[in-house]
Each structure stands twice: as structure tokens, then as C-alpha cells.
N, C-alpha and C positions, 0 to 999 in steps of 0.2 A: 945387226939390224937395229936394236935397243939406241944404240949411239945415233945411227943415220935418223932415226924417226923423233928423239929428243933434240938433233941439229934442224932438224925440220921445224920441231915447234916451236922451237928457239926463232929461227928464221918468222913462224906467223907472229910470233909476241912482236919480234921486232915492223914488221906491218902496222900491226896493230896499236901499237905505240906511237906510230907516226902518222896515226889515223887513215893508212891505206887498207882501207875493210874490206873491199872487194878481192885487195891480195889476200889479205890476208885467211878471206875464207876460204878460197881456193886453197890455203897452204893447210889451215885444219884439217881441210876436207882430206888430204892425201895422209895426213897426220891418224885422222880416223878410219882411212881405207889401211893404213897399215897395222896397224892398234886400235881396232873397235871399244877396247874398253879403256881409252885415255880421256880420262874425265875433266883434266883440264883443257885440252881439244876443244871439247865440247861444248864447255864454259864461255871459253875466249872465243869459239866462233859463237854463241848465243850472243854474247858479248857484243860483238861485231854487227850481228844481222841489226838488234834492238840500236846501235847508234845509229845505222841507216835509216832507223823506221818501220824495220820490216817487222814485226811484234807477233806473227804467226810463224816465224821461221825460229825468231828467236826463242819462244814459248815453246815447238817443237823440240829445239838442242837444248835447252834447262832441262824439258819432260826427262831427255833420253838420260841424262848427266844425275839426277835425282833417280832415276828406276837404276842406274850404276849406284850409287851411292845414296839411302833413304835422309842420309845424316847431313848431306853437302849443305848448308845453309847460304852459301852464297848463292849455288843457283837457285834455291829455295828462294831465298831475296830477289835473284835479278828475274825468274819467270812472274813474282809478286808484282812488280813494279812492269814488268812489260803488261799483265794484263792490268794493271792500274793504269796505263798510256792509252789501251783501248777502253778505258771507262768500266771495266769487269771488276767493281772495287769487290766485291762480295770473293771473287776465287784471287782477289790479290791478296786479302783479308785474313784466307785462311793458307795460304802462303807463309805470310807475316808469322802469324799463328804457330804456324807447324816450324818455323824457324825460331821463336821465341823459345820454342816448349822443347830444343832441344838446344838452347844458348837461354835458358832464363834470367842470366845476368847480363845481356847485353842492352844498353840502354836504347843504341840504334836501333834494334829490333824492337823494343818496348815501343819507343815514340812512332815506329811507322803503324805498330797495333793501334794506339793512342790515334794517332790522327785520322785514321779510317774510321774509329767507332765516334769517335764525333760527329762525323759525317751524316 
């Protein structure tokens, strides 16, 4: 089953890749019905929904991918920047924040701090 559910994700990245989001959510989604705790699933369809647009769905699959994993700073980044597209700079902020403080050497994270607290 391990192999079938990694050919599966395989299968959404490649979607995903070629900017079919609508597949490719549909293919996470079966990806996370069979592996509830595949956090890159969860990632790549956050992923997916935020280049749609859709910034509450995306925000929902970071949420669920960060309570998997408190450390992930990439979803910690991409739920930052989905509620930075809805204008929510303050819970993007501390997104930023909570990504910095456990990567404190990454400068990408430093400057998205940096550019909010300008703000």
C-alpha cells in the first residue's frame, strides 16, 4: 500500500507541476484519504488551492500539515503568505515569526519578518 499511495503522490506532483491544480487536488486528496498523516500531501495540495486563489482552503491544509508537524516551516511560510494575499499581515507576521524562530539563519525568512514590520 506504502508504494501505491507514494505512486499516487508522485502522480499529484506531476499535476502540480504542470499547473493542473484541480488534478492535482483531487489526487492529494485520495493521497490523504489513504495516509492521513502525509504531510507533504498536504503541503502540495495547500499548494495547489493558494495558486487558485482559494486562500481559505489553502490556509485550512498548511493548518492541518503544521498540527502534523509544529517544525514544517515551509507550510509555516506558505499559510504566512496565503493570509498575507488576504491582507491578514498580523497572523502572516507571526507565521513568518514562528518560521524564523525555528530556521534563525535563513535570510528568506528574516526579510519576509523585515518587510511586514515596516509595514
Amino acid at each position: 500500500m506504502d508504494n501505491d499511495v507514494e505512486e499516487l503522490f508522485d502522480q499529484g506532483i506531476n499535476k502540480f507541476n504542470t499547473d493542473a491544480y484541480d488534478e492535482a487536488i483531487k489526487i492529494f486528496k485520495k493521497v490523504i484519504e489513504k495516509n492521513p498523516n502525509h504531510s507533504d500531501a498536504l503541503y502540495y495540495r495547500a499548494l495547489a488551492w493558494a495558486n487558485k486563489g482559494d486562500y481559505n482552503q489553502a490556509i485550512a491544509d498548511f493548518t492541518k500539515a503544521v498540527e502534523k508537524d509544529p517544525f514544517d516551516t515551509d507550510s509555516l511560510i506558505g499559510r504566512g503568505e496565503a493570509w498575507q494575499s488576504k491582507g491578514k499581515s498580523k497572523r502572516a507576521l507571526s507565521d513568518f515569526k514562528k518560521a524564523l524562530s525555528i530556521d534563525p539563519d535563513n535570510p528568506d525568512y528574516q526579510k519576509l519578518v523585515d518587510d511586514l514590520e515596516e509595514k
